[in-house]
N, CA, C and O atoms as a CHARMM CRD file, in Angstrom:
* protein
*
  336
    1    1 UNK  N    151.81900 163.14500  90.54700 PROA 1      0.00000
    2    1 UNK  CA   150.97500 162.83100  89.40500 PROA 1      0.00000
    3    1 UNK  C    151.77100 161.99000  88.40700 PROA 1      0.00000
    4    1 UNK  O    152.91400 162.37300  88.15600 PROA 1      0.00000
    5    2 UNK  N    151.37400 161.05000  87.89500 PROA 2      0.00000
    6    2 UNK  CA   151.81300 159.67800  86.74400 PROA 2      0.00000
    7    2 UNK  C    151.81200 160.45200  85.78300 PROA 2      0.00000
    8    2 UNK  O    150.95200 161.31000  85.58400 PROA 2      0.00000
    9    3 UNK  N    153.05300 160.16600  84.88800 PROA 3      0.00000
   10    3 UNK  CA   152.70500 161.05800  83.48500 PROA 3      0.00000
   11    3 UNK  C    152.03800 159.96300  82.66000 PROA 3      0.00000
   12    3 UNK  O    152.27200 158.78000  82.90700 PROA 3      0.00000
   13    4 UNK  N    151.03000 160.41700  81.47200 PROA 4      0.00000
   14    4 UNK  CA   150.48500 159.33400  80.53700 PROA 4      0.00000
   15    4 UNK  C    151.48100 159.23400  79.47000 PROA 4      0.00000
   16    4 UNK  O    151.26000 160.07700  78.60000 PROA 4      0.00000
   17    5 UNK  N    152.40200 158.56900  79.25300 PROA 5      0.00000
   18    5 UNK  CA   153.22700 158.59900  78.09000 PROA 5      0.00000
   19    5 UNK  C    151.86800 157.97200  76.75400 PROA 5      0.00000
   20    5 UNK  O    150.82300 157.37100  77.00100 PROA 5      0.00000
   21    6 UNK  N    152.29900 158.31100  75.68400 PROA 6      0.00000
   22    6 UNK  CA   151.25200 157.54300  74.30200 PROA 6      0.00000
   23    6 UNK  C    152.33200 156.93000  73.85600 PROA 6      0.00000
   24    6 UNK  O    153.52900 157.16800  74.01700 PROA 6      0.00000
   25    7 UNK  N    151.52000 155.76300  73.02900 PROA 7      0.00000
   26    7 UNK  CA   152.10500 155.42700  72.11900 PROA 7      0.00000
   27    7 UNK  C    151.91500 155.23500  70.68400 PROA 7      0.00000
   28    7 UNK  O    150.89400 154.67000  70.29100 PROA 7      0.00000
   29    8 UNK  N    152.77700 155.64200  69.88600 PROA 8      0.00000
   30    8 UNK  CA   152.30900 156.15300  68.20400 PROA 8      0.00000
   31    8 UNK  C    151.98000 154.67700  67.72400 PROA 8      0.00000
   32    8 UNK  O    153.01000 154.01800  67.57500 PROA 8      0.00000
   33    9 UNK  N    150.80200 153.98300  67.44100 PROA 9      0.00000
   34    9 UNK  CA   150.49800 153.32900  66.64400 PROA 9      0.00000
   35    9 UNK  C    150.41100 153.50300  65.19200 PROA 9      0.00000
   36    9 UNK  O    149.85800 152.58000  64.59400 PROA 9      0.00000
   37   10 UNK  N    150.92800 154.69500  64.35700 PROA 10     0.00000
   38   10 UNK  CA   151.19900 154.96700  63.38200 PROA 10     0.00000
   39   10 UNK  C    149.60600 156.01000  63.02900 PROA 10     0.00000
   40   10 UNK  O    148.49400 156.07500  63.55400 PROA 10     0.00000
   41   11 UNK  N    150.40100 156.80400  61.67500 PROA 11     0.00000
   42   11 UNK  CA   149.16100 157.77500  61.29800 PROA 11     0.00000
   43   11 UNK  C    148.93900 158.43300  61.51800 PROA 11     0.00000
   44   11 UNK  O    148.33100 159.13700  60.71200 PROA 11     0.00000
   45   12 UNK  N    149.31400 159.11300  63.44100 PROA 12     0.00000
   46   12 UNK  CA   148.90900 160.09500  63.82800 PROA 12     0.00000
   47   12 UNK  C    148.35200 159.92900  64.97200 PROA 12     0.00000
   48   12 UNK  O    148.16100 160.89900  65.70600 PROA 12     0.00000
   49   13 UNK  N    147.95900 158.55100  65.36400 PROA 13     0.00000
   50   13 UNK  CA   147.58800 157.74200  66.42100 PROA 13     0.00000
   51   13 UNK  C    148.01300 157.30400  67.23500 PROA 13     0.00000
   52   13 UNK  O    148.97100 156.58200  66.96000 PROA 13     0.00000
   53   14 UNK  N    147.73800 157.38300  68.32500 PROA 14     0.00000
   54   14 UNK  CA   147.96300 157.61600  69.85100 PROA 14     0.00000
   55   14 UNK  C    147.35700 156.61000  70.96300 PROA 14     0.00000
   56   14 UNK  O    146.17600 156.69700  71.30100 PROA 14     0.00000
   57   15 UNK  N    148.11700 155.77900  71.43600 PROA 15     0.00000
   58   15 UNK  CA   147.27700 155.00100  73.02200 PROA 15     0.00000
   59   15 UNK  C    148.30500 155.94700  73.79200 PROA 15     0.00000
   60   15 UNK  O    149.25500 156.72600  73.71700 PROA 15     0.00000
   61   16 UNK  N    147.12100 155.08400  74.81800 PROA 16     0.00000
   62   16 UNK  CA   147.68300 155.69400  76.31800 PROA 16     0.00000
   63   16 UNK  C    148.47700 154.55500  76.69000 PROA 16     0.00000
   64   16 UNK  O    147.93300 153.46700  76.87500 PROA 16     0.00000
   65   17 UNK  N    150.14200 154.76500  76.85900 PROA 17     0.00000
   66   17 UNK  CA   150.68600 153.75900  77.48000 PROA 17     0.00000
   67   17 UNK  C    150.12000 152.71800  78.17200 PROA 17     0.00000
   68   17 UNK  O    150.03300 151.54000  77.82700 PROA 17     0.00000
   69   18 UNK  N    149.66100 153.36500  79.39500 PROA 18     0.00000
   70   18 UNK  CA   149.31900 152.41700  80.42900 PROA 18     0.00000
   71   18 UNK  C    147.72800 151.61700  80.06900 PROA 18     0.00000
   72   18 UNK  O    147.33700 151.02200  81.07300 PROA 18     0.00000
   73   19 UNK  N    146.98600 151.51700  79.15500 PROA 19     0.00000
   74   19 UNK  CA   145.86700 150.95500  78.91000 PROA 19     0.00000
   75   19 UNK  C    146.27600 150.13700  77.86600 PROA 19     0.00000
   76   19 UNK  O    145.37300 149.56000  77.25900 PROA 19     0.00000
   77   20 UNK  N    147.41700 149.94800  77.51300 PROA 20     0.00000
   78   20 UNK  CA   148.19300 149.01900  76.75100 PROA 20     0.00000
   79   20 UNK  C    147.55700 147.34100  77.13300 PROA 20     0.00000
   80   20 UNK  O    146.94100 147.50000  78.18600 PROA 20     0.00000
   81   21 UNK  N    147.48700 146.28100  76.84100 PROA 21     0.00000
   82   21 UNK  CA   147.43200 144.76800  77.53900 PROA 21     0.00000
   83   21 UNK  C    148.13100 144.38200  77.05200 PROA 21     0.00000
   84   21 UNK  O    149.04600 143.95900  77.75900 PROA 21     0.00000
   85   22 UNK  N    148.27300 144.23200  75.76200 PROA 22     0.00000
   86   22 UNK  CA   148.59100 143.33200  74.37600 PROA 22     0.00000
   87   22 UNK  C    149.05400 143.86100  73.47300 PROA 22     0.00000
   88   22 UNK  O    148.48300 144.84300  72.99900 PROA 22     0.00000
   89   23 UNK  N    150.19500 143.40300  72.95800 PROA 23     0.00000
   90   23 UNK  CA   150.67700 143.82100  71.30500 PROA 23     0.00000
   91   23 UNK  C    150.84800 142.68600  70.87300 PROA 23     0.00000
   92   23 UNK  O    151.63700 141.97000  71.48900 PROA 23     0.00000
   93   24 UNK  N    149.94100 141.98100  69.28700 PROA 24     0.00000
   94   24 UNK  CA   150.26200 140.89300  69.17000 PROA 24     0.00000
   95   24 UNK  C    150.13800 140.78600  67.28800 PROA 24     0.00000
   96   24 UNK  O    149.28200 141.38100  66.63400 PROA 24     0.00000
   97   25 UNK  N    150.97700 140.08600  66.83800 PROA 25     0.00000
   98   25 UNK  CA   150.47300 139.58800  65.30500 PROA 25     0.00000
   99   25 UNK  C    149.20900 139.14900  64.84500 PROA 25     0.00000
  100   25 UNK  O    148.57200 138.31900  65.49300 PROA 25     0.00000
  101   26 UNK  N    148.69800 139.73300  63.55600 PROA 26     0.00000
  102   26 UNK  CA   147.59600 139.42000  63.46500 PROA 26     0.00000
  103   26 UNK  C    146.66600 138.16100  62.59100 PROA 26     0.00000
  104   26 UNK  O    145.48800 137.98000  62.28400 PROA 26     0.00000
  105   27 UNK  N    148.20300 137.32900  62.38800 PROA 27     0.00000
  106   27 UNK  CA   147.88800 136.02000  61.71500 PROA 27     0.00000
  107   27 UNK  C    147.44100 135.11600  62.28700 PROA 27     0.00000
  108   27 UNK  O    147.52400 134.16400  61.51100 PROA 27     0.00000
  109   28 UNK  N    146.87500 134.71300  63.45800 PROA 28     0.00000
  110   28 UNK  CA   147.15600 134.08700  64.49100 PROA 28     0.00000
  111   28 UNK  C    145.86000 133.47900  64.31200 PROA 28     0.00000
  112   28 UNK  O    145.29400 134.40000  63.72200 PROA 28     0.00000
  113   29 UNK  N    144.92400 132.48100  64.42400 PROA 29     0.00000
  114   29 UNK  CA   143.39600 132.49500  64.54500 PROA 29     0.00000
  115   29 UNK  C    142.66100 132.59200  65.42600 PROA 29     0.00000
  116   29 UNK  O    141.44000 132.55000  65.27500 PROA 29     0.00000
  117   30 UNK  N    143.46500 132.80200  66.96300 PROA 30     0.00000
  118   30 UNK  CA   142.64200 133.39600  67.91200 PROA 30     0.00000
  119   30 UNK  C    142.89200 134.98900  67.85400 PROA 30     0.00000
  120   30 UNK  O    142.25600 135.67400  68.65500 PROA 30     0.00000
  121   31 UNK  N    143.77800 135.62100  66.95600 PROA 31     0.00000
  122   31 UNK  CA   143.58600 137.14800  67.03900 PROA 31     0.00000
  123   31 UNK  C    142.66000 137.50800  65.81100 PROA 31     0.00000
  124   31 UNK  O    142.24300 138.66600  65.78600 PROA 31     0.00000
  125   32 UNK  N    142.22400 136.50900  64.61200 PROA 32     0.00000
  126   32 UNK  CA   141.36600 137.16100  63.76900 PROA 32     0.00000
  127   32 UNK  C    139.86700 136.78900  64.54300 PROA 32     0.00000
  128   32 UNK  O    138.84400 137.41300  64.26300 PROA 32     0.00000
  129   33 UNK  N    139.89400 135.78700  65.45700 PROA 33     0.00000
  130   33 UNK  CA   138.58400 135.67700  66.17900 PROA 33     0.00000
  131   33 UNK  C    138.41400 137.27600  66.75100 PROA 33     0.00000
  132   33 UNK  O    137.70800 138.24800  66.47900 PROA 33     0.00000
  133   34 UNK  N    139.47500 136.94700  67.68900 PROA 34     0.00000
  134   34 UNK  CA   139.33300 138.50700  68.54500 PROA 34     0.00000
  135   34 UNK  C    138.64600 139.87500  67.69700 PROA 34     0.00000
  136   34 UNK  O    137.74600 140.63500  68.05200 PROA 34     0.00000
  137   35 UNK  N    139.66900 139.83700  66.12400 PROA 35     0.00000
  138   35 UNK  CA   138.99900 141.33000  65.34400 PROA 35     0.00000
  139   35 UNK  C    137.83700 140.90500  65.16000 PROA 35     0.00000
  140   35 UNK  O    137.05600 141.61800  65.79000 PROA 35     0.00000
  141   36 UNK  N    137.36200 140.16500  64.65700 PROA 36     0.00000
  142   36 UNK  CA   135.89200 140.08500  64.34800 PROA 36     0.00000
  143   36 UNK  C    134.84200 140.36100  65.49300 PROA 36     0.00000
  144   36 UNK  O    134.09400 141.33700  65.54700 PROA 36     0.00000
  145   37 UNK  N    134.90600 139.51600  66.22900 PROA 37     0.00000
  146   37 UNK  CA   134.46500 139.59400  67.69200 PROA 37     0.00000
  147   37 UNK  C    134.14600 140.91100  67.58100 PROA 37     0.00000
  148   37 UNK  O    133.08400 141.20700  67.03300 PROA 37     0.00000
  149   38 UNK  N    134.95600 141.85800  68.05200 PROA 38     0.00000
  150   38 UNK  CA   135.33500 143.36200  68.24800 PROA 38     0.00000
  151   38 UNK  C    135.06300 143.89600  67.23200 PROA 38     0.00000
  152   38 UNK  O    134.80800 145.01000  67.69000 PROA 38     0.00000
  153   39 UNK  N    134.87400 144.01000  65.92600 PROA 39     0.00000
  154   39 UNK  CA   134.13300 144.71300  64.82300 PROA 39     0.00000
  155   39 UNK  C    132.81900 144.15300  65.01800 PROA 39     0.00000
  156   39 UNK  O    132.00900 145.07900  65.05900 PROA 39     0.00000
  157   40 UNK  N    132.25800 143.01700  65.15800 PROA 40     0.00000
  158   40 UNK  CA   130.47700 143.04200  65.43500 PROA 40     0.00000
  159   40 UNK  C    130.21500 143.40900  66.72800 PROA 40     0.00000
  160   40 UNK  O    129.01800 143.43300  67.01000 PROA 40     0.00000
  161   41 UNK  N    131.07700 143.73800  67.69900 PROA 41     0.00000
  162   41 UNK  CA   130.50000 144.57300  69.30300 PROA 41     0.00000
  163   41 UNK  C    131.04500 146.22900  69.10100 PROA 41     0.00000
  164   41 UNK  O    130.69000 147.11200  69.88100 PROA 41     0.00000
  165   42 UNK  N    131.81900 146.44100  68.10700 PROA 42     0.00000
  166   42 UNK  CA   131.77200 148.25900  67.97500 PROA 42     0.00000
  167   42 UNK  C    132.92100 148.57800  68.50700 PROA 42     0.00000
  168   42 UNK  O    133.35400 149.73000  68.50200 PROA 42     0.00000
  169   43 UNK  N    133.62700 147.41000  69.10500 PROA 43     0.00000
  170   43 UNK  CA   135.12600 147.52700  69.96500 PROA 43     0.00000
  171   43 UNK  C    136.63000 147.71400  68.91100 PROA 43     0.00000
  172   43 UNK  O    137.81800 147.71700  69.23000 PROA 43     0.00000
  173   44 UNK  N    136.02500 147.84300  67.70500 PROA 44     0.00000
  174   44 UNK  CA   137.29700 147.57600  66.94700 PROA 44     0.00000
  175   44 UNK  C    137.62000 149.36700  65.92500 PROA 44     0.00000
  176   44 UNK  O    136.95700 149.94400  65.06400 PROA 44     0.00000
  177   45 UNK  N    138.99100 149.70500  66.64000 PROA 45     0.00000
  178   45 UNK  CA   139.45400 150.67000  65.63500 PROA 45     0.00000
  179   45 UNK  C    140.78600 150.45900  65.09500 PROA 45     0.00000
  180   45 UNK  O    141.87400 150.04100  65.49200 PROA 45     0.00000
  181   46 UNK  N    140.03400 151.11600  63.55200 PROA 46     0.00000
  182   46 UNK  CA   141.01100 150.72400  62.52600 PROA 46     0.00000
  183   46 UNK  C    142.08600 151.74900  62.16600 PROA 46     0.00000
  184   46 UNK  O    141.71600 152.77000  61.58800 PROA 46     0.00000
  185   47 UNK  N    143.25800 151.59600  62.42300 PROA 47     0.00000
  186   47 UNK  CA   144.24300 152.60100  62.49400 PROA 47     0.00000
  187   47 UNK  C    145.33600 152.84700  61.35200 PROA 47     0.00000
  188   47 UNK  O    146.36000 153.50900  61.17900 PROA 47     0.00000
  189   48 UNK  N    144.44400 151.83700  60.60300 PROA 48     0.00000
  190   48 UNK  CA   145.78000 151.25200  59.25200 PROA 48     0.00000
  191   48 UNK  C    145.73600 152.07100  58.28800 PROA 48     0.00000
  192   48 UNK  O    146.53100 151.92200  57.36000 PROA 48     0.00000
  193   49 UNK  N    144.83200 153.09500  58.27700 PROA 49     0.00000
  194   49 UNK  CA   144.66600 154.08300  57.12800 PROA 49     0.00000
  195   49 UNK  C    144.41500 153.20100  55.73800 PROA 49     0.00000
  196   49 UNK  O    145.04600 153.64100  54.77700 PROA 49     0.00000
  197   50 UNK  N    143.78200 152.29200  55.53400 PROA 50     0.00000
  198   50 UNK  CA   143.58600 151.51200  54.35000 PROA 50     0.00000
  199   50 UNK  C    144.66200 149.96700  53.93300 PROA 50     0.00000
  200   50 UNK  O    144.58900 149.06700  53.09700 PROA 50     0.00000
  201   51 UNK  N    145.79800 150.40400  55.27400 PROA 51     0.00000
  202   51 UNK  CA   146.56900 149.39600  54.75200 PROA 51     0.00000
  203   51 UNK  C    146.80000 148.29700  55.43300 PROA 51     0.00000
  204   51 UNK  O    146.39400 148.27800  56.59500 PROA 51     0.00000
  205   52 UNK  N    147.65600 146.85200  54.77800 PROA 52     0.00000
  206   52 UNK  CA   147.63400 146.03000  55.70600 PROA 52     0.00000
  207   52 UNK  C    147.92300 145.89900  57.35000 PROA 52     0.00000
  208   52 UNK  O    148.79100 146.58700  57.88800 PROA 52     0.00000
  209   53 UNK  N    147.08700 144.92500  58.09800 PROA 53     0.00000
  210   53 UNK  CA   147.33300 145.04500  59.29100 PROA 53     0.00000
  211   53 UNK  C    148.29200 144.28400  59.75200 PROA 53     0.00000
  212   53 UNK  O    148.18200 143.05900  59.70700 PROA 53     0.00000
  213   54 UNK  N    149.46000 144.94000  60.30300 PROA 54     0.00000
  214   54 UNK  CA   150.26000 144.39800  61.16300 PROA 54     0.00000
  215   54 UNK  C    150.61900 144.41100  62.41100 PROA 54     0.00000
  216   54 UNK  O    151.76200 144.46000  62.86300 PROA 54     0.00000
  217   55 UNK  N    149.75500 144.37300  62.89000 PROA 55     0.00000
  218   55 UNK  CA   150.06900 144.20200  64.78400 PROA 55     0.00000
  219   55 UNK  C    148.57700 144.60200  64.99700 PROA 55     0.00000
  220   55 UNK  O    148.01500 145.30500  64.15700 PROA 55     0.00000
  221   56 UNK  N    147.79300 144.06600  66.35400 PROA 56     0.00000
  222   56 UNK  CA   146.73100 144.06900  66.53000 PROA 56     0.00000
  223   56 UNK  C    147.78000 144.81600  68.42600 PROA 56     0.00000
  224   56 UNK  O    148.86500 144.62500  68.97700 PROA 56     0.00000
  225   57 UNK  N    146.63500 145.56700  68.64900 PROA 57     0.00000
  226   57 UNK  CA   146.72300 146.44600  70.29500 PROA 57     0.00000
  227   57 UNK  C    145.85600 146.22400  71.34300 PROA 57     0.00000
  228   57 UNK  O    145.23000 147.27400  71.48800 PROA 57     0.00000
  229   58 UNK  N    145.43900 145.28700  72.26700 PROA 58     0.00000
  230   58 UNK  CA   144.06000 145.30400  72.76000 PROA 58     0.00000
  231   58 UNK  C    145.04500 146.06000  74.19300 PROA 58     0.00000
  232   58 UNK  O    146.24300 146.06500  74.47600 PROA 58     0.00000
  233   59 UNK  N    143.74800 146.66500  74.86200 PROA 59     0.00000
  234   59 UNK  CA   143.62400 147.70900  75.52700 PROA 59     0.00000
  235   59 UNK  C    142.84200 147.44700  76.85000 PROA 59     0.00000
  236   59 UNK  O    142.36300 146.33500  76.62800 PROA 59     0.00000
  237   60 UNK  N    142.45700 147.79200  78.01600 PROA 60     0.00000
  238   60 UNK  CA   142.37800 147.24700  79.34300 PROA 60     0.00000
  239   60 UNK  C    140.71400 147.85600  79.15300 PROA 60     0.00000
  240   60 UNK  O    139.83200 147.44600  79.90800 PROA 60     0.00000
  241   61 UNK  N    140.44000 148.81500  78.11800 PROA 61     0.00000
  242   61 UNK  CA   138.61600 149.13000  77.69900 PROA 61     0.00000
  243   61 UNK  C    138.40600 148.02700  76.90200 PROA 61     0.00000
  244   61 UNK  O    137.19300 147.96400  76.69600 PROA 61     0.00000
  245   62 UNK  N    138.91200 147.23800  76.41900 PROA 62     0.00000
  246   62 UNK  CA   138.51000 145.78100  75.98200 PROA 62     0.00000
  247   62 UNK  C    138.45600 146.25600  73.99600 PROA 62     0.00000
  248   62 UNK  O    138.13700 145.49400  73.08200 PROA 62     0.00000
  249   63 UNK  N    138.86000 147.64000  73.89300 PROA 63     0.00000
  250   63 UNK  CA   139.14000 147.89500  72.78800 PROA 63     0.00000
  251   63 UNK  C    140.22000 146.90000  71.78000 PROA 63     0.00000
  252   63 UNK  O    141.25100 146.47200  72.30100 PROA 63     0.00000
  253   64 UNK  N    139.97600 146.64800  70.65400 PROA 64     0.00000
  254   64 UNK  CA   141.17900 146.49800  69.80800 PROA 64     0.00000
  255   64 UNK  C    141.57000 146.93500  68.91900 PROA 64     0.00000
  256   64 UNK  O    140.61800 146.96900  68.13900 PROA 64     0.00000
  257   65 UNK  N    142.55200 147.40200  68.38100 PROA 65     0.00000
  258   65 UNK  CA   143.44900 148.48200  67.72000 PROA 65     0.00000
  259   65 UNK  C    143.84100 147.92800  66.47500 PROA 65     0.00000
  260   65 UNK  O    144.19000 146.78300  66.76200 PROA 65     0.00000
  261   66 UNK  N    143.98800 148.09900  65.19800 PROA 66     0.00000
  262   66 UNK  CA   144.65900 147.21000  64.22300 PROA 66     0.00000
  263   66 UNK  C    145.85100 148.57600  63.57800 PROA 66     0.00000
  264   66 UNK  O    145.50600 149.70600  63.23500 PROA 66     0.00000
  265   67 UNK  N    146.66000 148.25200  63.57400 PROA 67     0.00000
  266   67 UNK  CA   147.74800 149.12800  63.28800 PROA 67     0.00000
  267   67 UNK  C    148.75600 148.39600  61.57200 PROA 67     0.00000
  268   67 UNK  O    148.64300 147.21500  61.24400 PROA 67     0.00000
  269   68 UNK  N    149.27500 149.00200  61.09200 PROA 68     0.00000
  270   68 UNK  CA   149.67700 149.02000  60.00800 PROA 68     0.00000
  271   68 UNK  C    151.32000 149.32400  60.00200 PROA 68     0.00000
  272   68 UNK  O    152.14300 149.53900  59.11200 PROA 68     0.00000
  273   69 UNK  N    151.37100 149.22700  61.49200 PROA 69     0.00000
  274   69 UNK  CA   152.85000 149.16300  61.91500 PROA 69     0.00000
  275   69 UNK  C    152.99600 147.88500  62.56600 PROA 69     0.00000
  276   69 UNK  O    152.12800 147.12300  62.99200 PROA 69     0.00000
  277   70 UNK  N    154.75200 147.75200  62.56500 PROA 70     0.00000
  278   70 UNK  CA   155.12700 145.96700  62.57200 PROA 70     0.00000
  279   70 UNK  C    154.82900 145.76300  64.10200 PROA 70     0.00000
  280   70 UNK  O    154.93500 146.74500  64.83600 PROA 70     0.00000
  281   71 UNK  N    154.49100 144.63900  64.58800 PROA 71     0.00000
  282   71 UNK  CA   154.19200 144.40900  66.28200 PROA 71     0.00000
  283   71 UNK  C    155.09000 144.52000  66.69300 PROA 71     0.00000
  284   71 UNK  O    154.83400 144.70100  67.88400 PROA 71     0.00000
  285   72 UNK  N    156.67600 144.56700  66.50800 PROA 72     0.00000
  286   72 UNK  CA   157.96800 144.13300  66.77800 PROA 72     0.00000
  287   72 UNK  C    158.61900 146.01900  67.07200 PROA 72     0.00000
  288   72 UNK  O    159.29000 146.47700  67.99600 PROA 72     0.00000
  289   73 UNK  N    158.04000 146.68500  65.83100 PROA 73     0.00000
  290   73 UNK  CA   158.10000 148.10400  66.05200 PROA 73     0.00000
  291   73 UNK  C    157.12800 148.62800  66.99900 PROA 73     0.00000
  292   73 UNK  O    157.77300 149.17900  67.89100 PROA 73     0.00000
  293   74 UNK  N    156.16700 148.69600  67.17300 PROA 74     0.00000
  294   74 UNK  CA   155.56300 148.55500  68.28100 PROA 74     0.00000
  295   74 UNK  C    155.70700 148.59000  69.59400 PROA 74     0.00000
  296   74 UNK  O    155.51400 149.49800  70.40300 PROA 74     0.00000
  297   75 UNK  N    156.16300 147.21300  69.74600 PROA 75     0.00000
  298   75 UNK  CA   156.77900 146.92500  71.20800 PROA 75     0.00000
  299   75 UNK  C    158.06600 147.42500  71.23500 PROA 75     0.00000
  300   75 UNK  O    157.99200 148.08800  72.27000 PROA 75     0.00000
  301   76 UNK  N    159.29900 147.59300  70.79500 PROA 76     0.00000
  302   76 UNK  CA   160.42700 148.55000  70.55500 PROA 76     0.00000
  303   76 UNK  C    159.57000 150.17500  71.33700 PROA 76     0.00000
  304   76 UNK  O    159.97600 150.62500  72.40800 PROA 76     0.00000
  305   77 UNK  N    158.56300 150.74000  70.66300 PROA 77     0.00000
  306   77 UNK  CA   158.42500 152.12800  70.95800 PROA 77     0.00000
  307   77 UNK  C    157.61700 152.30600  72.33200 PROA 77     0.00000
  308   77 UNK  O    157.73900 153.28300  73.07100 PROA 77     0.00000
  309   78 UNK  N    156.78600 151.22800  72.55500 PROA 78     0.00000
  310   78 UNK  CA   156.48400 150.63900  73.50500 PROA 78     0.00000
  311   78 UNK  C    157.66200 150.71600  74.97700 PROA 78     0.00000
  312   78 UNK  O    157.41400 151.46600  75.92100 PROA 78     0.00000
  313   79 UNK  N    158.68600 149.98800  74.95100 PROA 79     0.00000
  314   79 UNK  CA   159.56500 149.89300  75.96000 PROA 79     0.00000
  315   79 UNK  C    160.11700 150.98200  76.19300 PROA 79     0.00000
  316   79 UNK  O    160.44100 151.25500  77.34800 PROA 79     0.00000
  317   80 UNK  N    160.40200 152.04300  74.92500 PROA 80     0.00000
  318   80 UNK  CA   161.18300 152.60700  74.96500 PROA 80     0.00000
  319   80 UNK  C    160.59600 154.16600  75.83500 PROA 80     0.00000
  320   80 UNK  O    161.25800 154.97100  76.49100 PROA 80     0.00000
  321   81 UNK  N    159.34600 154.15400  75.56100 PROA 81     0.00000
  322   81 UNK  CA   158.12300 154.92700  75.82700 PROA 81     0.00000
  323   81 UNK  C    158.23500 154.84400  77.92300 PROA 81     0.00000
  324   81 UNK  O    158.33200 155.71400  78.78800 PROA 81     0.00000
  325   82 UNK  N    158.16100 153.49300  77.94700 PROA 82     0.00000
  326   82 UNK  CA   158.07200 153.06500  78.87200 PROA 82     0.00000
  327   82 UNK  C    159.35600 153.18600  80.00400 PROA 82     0.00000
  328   82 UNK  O    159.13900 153.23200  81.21500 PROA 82     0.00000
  329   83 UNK  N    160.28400 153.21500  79.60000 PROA 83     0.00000
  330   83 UNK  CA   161.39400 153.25500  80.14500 PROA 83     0.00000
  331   83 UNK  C    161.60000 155.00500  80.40500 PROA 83     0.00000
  332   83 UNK  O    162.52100 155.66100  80.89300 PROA 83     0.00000
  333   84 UNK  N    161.16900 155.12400  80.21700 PROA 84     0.00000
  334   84 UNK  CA   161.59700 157.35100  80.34100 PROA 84     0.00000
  335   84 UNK  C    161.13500 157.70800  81.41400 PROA 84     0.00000
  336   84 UNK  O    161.21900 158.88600  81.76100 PROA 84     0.00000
């Protein structure tokens, strides 16, 4: 049996490693297409607890994630998650 490692997107919040696709910055103008996109189809959760978004998460359910943690921290907990 595969273990599901998570990963803390901050807050208290949790992916499933492996449904991971993407960790990416969210300045980008094809990633503010993407949030929008995904907030008018119901695909978008907001994980920032009120605060700015820094790193966007899309997910292999076509979900996207907005996190309030750095993309750079992220992918760090990400590998590290990954590597165990």
């Amino acid at each position: 049996m595969q273990k599901q490692g998570l990963l803390n997107v901050g807050f208290g919040n949790f992916v499933v490693l492996s449904r991971v696709i993407t960790i990416a910055l969210p300045s980008s103008a094809p990633m503010r297409r993407l949030r929008e996109d995904a907030r008018q189809e119901g695909r978008l959760i907001d994980a920032t607890q009120g605060r700015k978004t820094r790193a966007i998460i899309v997910t292999d359910s076509n979900h996207v994630i907005l996190s309030a943690i750095q993309a750079e921290t992220i992918g760090q907990r990400f590998s590290a998650e990954e590597g165990e």
